[in-house]
C-alpha positions in Angstrom: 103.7 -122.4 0.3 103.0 -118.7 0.3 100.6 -117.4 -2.1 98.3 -113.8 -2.2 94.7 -113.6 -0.6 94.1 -112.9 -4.1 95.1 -116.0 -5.2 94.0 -118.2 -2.0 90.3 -117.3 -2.4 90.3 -117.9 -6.0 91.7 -121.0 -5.5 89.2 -121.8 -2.8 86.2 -120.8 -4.7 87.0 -123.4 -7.5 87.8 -125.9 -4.9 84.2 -125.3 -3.3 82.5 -125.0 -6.6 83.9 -127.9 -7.6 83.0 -130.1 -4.5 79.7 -129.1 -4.8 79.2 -125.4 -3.8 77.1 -123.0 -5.4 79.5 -119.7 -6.5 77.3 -117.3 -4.2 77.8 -119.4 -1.1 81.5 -120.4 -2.2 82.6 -116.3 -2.9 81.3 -116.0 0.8 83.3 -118.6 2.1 86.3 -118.6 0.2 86.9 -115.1 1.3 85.7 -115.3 5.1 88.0 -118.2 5.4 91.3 -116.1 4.0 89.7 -113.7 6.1 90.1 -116.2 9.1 93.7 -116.3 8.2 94.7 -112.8 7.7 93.7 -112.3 11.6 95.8 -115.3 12.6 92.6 -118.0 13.0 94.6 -120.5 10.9 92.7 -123.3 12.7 89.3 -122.5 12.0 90.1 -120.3 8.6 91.9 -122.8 5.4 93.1 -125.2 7.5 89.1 -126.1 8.0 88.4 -126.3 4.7 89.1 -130.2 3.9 86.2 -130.7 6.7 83.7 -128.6 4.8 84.8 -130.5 1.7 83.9 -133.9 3.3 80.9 -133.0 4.3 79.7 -131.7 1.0 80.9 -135.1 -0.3 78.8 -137.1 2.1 75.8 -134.3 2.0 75.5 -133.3 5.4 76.4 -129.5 4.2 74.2 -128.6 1.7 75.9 -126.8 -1.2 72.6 -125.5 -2.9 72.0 -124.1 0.3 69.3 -121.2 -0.5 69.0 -119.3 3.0 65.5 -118.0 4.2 65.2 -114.7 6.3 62.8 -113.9 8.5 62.8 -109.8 10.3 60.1 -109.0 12.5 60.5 -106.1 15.0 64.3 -106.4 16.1 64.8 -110.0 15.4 66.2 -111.3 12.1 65.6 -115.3 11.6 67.5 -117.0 9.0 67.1 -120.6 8.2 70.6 -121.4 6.8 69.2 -124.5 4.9 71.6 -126.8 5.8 74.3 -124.8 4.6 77.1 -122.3 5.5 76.4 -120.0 8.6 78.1 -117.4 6.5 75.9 -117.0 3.3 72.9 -117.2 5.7 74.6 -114.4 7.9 75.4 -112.6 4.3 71.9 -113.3 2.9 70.9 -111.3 6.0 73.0 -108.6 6.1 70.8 -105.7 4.7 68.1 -106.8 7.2 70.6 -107.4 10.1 71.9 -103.4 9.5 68.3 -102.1 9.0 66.9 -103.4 12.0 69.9 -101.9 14.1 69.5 -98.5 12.6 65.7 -98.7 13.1 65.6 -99.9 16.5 68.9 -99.2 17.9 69.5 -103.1 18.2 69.2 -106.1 16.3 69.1 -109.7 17.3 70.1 -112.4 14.6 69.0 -115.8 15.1 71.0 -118.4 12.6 69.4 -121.7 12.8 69.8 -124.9 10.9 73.7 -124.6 9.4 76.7 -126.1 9.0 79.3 -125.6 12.0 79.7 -121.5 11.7 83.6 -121.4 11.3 85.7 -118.3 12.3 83.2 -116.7 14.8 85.1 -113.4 14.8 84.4 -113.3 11.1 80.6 -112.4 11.8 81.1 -110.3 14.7 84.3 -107.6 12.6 81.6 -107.7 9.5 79.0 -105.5 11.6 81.6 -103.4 13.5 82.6 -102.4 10.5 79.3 -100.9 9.7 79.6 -99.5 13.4 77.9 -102.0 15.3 79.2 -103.3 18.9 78.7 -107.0 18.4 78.0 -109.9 20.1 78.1 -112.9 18.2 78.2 -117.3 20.1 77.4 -120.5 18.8 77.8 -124.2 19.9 78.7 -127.2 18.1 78.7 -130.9 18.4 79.4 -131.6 21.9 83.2 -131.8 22.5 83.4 -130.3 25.9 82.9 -131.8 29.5 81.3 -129.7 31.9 80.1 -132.4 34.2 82.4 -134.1 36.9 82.3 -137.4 34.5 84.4 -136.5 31.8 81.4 -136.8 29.4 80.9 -134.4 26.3 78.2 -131.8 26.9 78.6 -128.6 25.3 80.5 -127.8 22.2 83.9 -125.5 22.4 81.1 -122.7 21.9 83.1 -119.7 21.1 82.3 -116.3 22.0 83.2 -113.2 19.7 82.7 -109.8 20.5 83.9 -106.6 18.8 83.4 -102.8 19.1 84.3 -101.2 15.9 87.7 -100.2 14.8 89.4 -101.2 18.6 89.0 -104.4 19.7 87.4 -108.0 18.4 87.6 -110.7 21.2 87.6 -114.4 19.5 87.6 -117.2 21.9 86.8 -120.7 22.8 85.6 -122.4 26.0 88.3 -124.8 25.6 92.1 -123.7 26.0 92.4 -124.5 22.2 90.1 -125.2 19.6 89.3 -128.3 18.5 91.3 -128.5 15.7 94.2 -127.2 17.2 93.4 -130.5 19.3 93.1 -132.3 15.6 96.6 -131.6 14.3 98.5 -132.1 17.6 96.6 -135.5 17.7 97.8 -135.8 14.2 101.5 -134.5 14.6 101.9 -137.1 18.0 102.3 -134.3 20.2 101.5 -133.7 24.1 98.5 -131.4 25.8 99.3 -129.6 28.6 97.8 -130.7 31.8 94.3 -129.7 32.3 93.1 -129.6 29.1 91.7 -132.9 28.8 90.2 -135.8 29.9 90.0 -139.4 27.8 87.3 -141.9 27.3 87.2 -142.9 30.6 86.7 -139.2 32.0 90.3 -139.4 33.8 92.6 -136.7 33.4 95.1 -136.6 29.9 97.6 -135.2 28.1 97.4 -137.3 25.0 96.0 -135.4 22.1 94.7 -138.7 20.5 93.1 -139.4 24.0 91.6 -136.1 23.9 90.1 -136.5 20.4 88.2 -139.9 22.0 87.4 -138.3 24.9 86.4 -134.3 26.0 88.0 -131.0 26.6 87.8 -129.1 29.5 86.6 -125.3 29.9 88.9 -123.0 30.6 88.4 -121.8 34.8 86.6 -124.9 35.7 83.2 -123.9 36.9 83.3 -120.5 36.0 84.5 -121.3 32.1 81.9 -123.9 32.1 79.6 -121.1 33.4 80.4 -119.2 29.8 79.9 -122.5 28.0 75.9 -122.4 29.4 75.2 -119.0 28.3 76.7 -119.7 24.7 74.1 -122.9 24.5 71.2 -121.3 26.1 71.5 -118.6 23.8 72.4 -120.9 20.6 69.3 -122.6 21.6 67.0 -119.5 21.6 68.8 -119.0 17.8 67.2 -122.6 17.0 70.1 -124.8 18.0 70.1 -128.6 17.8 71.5 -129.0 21.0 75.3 -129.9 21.2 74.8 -133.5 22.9 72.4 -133.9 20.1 74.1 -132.7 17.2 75.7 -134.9 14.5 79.4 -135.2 14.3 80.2 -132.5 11.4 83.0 -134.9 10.6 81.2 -138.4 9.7 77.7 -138.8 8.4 75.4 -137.6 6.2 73.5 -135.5 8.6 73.9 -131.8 9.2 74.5 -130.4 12.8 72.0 -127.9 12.2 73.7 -125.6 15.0 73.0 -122.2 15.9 74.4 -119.0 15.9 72.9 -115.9 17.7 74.5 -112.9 17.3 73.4 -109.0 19.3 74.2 -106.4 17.5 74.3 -103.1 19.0 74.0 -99.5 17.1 76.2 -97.0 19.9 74.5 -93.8 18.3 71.1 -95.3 19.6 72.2 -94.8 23.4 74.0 -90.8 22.8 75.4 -88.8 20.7 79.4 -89.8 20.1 78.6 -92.7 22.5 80.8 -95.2 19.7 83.7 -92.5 19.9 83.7 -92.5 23.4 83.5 -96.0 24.4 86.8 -96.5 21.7 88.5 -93.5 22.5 87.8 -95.1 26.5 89.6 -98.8 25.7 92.5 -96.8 23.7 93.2 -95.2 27.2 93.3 -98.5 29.1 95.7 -99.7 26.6 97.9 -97.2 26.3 97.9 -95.8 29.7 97.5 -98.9 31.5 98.9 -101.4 29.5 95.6 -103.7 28.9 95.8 -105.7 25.9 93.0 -104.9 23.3 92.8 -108.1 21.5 92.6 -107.7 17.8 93.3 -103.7 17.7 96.3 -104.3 15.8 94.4 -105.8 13.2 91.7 -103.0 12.9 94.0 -100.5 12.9 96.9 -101.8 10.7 96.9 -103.2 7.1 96.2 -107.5 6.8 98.6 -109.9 5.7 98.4 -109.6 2.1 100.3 -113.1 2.1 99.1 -116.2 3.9 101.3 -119.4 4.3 99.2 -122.3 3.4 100.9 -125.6 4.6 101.7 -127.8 1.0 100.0 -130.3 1.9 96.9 -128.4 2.6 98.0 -127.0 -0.8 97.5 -130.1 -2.6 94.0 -130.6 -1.1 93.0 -127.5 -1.7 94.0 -127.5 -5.9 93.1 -130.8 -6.0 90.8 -132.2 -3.6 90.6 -136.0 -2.9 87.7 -137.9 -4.2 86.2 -134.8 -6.9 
């Protein structure tokens, strides 16, 4: 099924209206999530929306959600109420920009949400406003850092983006989890290394995997990334990821963190931005480095999105509302 943007966040504010949503939180959403999908994060973007509906359903997301911000000096608290990282980031937002411009730098500290989705999402919304940003999170533990196979850390992904050149999305896992999810689903294989099952040995079963952990990417030194993303979840107000209820099952909410440093170039010299973009333009271009996401900063979005029709039918007409 291929339908507009247009079209795709319409439908997906009715859908999360409908399930339960208030419209302010649901307009956020909708269009973060065909945002997701636009710059090829299919996995975390629609394709994650029958999760969010299931946990509105059982009432571990909170769809009266009513976010509470807190900016002192250059940190901005938000308690997201048990709802969408993303309408407590965007209930933020004026505060998040004014602290940066005041103090060169501002540190947002998301506590209390849902799981935060697309983390590139949050990280392209201040570089467009000409902020170098940092943005990480966890999760419900999924990942094995330990030599016994047993979930620890979340897939805590990383996001980082300098504005108009470069946004760098990634997972501590070699996929995300719901990559993992559909494989599982479709019967197909993980490559070696990605894995281990219940038991802590070694898999390449995706329905293994979903029972047992995924591996960091670079062994010790992935799982190295995987600590700094907790310990600074947990300074946001993080449940921490072996404590977090599953955001699939359950009526209780995660209450994850998401902590986000968001840097104003201008603060540390004059054309500093310019210079620092015009800088990772040359290391592409002249040196062949790959600038993940400069493509799509500097070249019009999909104004089409293929939505699987299945997903389709879930979407216009979601089970059990």
């Amino acid at each position: 099924m291929r339908t507009s943007v247009e079209t795709l966040r319409d439908v997906l504010t009715r859908t999360l209206i409908t399930a339960g949503m208030h419209r302010p939180a649901a307009t956020v959403f909708a269009a973060a999530s065909v945002d997701a999908d636009q710059h090829g994060k299919h996995g975390n973007g629609v394709g994650h929306i029958p999760d969010y509906l299931a946990a509105l359903k059982r009432g571990s997301l909170n769809g009266a959600a009513g976010p509470s911000v807190d900016a002192r000096g250059a940190i901005v608290s938000v308690d997201a109420d048990e709802g969408i990282a993303h309408f407590a980031f965007h209930s933020a937002l004026d505060d998040i920009l004014g602290t940066a411009r005041a103090n060169g730098t501002a540190i947002v500290a998301i506590h209390n949400s849902f799981t935060t989705g697309e983390l590139g999402w949050y990280a392209r919304t201040l570089a467009t406003h000409g902020l170098i940003t940092l943005v990480t999170t966890n999760s419900p533990a999924l990942v094995a850092l330990g030599d016994d196979g047993r979930r620890t850390v979340g897939t805590n992904p990383l996001a980082f983006a300098v504005p108009e050149t470069m946004t760098i999305d990634q997972a501590l896992s070699p996929r995300a989890f719901q990559d993992v999810r559909r494989a599982a689903a479709r019967g197909e294989s993980l490559p070696e290394g990605w894995a281990v099952d219940s038991e802590g040995q070694p898999t390449t079963s995706a329905q293994e995997a979903l029972t047992g952990a995924l591996l960091p990417f670079g062994g010790r030194k992935g799982a190295n990334i995987g600590l700094i993303s907790e310990t600074l979840a947990l300074l946001a107000g993080a449940t921490p990821s072996v404590d977090a209820p599953s955001y699939t099952e359950g009526d209780e909410s995660p209450a994850v963190g998401l902590f986000a440093l968001a840097l104003d170039p201008e603060a540390f010299g004059e054309n500093r931005g310019q210079a620092i973009a015009e800088h990772l333009v040359r290391l592409s271009e002249d040196y062949g480095v790959y600038l993940p996401g400069h493509a799509a900063a500097t070249q019009p979005l999909p104004k089409v999105i293929e939505v699987d029709d299945e997903l389709w039918a879930q979407l216009n007409y979601p089970p059990g509302f």
